[in-house]
One Martini backbone bead per residue (centre of mass of N, CA, C, O) as a GRO file, in nm:
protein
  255
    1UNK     BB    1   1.693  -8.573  -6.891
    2UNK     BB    2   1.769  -8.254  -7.105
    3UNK     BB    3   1.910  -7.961  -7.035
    4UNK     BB    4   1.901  -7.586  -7.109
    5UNK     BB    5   2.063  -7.311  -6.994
    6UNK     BB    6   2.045  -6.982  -7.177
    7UNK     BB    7   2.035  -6.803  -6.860
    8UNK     BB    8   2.281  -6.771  -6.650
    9UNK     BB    9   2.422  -6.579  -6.301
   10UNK     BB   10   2.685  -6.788  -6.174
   11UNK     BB   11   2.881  -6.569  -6.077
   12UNK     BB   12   2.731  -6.420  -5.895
   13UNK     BB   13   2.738  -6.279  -5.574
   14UNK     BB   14   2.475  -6.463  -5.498
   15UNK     BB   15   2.728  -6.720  -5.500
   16UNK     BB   16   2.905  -6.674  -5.306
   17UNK     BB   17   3.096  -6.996  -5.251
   18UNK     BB   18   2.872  -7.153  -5.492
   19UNK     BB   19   2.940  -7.189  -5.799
   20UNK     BB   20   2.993  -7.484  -5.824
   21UNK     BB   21   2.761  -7.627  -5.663
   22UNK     BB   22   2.550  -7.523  -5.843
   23UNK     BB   23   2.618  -7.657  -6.074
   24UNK     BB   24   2.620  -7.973  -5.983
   25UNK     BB   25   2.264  -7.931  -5.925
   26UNK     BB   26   2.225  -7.890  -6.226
   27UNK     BB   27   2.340  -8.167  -6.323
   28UNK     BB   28   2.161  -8.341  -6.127
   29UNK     BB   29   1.888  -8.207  -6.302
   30UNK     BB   30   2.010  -8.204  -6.615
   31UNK     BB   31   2.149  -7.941  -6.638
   32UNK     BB   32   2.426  -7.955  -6.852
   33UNK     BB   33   2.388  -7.654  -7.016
   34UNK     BB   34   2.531  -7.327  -6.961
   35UNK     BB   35   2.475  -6.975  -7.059
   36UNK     BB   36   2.728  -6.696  -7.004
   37UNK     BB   37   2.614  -6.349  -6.966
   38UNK     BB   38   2.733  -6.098  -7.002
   39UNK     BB   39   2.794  -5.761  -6.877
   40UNK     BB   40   3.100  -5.644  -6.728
   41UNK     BB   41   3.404  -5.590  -6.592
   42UNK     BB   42   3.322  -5.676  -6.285
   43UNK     BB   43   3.233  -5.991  -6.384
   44UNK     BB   44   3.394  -6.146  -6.616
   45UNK     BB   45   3.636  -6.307  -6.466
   46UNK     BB   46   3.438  -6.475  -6.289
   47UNK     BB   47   3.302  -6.626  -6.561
   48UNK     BB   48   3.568  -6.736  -6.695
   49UNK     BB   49   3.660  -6.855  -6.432
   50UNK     BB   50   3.402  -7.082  -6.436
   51UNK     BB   51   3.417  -7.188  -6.733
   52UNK     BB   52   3.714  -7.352  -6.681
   53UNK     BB   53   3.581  -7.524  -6.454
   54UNK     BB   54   3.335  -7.606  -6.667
   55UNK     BB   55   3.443  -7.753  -6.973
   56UNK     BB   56   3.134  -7.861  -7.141
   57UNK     BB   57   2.887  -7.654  -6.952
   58UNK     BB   58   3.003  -7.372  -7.002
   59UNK     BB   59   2.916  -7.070  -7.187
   60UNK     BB   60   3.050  -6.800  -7.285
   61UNK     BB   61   3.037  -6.442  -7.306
   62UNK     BB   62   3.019  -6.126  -7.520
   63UNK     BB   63   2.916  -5.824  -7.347
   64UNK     BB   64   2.710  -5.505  -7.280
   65UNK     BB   65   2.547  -5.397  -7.073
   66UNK     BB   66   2.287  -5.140  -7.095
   67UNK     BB   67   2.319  -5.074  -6.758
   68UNK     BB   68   2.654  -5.016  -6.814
   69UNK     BB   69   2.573  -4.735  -7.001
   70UNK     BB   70   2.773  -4.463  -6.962
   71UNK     BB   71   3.022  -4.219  -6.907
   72UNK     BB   72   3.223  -4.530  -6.957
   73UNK     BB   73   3.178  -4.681  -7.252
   74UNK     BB   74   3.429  -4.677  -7.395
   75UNK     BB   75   3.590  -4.846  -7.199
   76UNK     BB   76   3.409  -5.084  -7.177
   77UNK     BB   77   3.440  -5.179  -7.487
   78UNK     BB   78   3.769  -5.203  -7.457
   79UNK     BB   79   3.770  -5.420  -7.227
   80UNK     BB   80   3.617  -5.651  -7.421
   81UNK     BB   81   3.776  -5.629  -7.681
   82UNK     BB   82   3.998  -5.809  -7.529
   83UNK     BB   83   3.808  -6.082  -7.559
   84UNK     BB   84   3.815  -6.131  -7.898
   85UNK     BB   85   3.979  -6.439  -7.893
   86UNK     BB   86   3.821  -6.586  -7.737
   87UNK     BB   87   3.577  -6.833  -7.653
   88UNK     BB   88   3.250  -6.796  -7.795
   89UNK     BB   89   2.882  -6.805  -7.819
   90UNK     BB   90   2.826  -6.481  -7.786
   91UNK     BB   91   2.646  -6.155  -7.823
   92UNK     BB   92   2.629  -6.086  -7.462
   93UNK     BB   93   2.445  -5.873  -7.318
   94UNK     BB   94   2.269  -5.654  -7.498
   95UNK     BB   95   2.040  -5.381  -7.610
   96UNK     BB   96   1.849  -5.170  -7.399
   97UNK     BB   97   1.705  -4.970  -7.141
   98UNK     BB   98   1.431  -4.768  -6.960
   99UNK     BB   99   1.366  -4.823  -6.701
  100UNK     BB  100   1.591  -4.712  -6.499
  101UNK     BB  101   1.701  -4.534  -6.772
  102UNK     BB  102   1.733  -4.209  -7.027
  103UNK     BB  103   2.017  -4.090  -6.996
  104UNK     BB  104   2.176  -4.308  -7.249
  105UNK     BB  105   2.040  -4.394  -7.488
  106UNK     BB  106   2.199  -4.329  -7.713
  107UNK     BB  107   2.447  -4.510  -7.631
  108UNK     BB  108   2.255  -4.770  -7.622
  109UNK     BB  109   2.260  -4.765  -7.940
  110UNK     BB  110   2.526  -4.795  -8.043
  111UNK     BB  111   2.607  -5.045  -7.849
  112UNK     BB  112   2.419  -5.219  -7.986
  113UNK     BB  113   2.513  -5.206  -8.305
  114UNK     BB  114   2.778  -5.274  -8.275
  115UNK     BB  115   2.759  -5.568  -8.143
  116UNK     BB  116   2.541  -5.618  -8.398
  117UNK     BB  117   2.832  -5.625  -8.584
  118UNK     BB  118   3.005  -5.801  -8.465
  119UNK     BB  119   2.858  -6.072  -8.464
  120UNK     BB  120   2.866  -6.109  -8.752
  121UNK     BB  121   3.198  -6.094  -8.785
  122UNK     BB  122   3.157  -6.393  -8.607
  123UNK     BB  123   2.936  -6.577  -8.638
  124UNK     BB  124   2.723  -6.492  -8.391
  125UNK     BB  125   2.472  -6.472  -8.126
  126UNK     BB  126   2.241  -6.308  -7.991
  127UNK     BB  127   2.159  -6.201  -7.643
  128UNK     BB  128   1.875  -5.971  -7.576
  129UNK     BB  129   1.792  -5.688  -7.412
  130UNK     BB  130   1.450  -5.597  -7.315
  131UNK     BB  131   1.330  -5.291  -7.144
  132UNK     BB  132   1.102  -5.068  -7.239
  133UNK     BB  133   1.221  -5.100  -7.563
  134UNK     BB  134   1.124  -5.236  -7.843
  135UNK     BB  135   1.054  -5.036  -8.051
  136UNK     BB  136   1.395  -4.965  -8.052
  137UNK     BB  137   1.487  -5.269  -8.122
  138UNK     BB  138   1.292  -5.311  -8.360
  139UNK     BB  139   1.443  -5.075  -8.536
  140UNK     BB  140   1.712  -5.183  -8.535
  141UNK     BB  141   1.695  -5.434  -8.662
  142UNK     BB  142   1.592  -5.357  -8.939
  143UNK     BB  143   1.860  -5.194  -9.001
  144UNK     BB  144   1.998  -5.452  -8.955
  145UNK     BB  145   1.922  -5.696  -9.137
  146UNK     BB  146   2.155  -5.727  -9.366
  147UNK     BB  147   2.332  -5.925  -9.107
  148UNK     BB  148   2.185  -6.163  -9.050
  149UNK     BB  149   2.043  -6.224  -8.757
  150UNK     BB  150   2.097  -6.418  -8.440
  151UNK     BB  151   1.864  -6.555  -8.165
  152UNK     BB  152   1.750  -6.423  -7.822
  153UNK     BB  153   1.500  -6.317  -7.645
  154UNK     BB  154   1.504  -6.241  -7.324
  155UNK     BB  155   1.291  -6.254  -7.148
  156UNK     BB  156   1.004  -6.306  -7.304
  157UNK     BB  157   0.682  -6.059  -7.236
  158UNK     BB  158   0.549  -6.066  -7.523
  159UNK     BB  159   0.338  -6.087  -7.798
  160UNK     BB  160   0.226  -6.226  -8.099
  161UNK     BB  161   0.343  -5.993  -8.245
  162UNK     BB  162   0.598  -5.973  -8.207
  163UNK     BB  163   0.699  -6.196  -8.266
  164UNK     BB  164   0.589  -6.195  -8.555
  165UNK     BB  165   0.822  -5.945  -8.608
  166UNK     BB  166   1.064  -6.086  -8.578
  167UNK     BB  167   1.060  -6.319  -8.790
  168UNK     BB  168   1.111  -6.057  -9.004
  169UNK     BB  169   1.425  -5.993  -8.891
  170UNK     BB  170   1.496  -6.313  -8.834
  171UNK     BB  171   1.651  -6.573  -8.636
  172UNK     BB  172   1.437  -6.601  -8.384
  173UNK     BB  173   1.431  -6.657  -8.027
  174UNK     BB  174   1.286  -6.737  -7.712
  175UNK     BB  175   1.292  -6.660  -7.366
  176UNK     BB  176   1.206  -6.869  -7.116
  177UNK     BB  177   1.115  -6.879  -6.730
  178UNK     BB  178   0.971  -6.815  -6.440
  179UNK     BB  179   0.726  -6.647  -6.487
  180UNK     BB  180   0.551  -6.844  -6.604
  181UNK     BB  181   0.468  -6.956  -6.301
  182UNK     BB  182   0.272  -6.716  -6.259
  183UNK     BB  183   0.044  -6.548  -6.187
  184UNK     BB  184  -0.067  -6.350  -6.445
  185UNK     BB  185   0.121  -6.442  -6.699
  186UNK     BB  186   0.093  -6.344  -6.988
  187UNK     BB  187   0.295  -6.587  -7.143
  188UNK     BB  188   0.093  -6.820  -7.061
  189UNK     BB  189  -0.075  -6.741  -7.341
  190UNK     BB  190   0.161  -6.668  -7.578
  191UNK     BB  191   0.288  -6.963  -7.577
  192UNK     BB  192   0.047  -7.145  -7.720
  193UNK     BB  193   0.169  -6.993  -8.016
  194UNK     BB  194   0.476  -7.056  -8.001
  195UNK     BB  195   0.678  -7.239  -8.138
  196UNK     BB  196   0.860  -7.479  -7.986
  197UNK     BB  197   1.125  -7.402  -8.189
  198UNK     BB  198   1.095  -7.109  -8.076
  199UNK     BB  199   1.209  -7.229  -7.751
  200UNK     BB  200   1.415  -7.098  -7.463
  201UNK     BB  201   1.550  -7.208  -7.155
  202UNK     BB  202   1.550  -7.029  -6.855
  203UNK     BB  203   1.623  -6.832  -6.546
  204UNK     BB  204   1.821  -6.570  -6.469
  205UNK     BB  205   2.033  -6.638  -6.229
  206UNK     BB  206   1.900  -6.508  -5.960
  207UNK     BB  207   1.647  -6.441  -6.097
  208UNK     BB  208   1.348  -6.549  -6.134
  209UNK     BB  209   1.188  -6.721  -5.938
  210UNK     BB  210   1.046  -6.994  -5.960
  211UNK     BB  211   0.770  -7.213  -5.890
  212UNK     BB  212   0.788  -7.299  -5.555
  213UNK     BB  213   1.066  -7.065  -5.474
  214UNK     BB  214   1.000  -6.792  -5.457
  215UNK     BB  215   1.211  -6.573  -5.279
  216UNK     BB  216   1.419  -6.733  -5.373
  217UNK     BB  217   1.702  -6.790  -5.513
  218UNK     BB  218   1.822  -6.885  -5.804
  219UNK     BB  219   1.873  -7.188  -6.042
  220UNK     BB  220   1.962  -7.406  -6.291
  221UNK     BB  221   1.810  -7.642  -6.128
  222UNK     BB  222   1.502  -7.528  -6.192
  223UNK     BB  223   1.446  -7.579  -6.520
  224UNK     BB  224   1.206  -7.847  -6.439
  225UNK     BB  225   0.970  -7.644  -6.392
  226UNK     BB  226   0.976  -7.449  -6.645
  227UNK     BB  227   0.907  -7.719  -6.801
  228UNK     BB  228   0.667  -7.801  -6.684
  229UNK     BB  229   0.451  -7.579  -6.777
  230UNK     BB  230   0.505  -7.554  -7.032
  231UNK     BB  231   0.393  -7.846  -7.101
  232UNK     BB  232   0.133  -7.785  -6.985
  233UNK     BB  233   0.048  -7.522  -7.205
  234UNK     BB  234   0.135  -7.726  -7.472
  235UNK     BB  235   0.060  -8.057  -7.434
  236UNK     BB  236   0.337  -8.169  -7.325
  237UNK     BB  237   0.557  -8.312  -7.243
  238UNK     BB  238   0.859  -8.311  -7.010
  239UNK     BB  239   1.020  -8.519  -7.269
  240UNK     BB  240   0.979  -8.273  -7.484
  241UNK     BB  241   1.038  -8.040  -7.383
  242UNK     BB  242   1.371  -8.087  -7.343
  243UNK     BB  243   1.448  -8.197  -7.657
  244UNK     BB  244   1.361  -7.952  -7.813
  245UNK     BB  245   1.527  -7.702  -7.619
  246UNK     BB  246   1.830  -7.828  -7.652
  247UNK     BB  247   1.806  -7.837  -7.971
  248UNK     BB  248   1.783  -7.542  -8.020
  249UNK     BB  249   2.015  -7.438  -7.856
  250UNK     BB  250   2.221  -7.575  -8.029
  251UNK     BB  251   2.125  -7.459  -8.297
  252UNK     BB  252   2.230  -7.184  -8.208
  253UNK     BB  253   2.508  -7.213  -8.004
  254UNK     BB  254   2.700  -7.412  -8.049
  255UNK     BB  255   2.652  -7.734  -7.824
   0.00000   0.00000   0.00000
């Protein structure tokens, strides 16, 4: 079987001097392609530079995450679009952000206006951050529909309402990862709504480590739980599950 992690932060420091290692036990795990969603310049170039050391494995991204934008947003931005001649794969992680803080939402807004107003003019999909921002984020996106945006839903964590709102504003994917694993996880109900070809398997490690791992670091070797769950959930094989979900990558992502 072959697997593919679209949202995994296998450059964090939470991996310091085990990054090739990672990406090695992904590999052996059957997850062949990992796509490595940016964040801001403090961790940019360890993430190009682990994507160099395995070309044709990992695929770089470029954006500002929502929880980046601060007081120095404009400095930020400036920083990121001096790598817009490199070769990247999307626009992310992008979003919104209100859980940690809303000093700055409106400049969060901007950014990520921006941000999607790019990936348009780049012909490329965006991987969108929303934690307790759903409203602000799809009131964006209604105002941008005319730029033809398409993407994923990052840990998509919404109701069955939400997808098809989504679905009415563009070519959008959602992204499940560990989450689905926990007991009274929301999202084991809404999954069984959401058709197979709109959805892809993610990580997002180290963070959201799926059982039976849960309380230690997560790594994108672990994506063959995550999807033997989905396929439990949704009663196929998980050697459909593998086949379906590798397909949408690719098709989202030109991987």
């Amino acid at each position: 079987m072959v697997f593919t992690d679209t949202h995994t932060h296998l450059y964090d420091e939470a991996f310091a001097g085990e990054e090739d290692l990672a990406v090695e036990r992904a590999v052996a795990a059957g997850v062949t392609r990992m796509i490595l969603p940016d964040i801001d310049s403090q961790t940019r170039l360890e993430m190009f530079s682990l994507a160099d050391r395995h070309e044709g494995v990992l695929f770089p991204c470029l954006g500002l995450h929502p929880t980046s934008v601060d007081a120095r947003w404009q400095e930020e931005m400036m920083l990121m679009e001096r790598h817009l001649e490199r070769k990247i794969w999307a626009v992310g992680e992008i979003g919104m952000d209100c859980y940690w803080s809303r000093e700055f939402v409106k400049e969060q807004e901007e950014v990520f206006r921006t941000q999607l107003e790019m990936a348009a003019r780049l012909s490329l999909p965006v991987i969108i951050h929303s934690r307790e921002s759903t409203e602000l984020i799809l009131n964006v996106l209604k105002d941008c529909r005319h730029l033809g945006l398409r993407g994923v839903f990052h840990a998509f964590s919404g109701s069955i309402e939400t997808f098809r709102e989504l679905q009415r504003l563009g070519d959008w994917y959602v992204g499940i990862g560990g989450v689905l694993t926990y007991k009274k996880a929301s999202i084991a109900e809404t999954v069984r709504e959401i058709p197979m070809e709109r959805i892809l398997l993610e990580t997002d490690s180290p963070y959201l480590t799926p059982v039976p791992f849960r309380g230690k670091r997560n790594e994108s070797a672990y994506i063959p739980h995550i999807a033997s769950r989905l396929a439990e959930l949704t009663g196929r094989t998980v050697e459909e599950t593998a086949e379906i979900t590798t397909d949408n990558a690719q098709k989202l992502f030109s991987i």
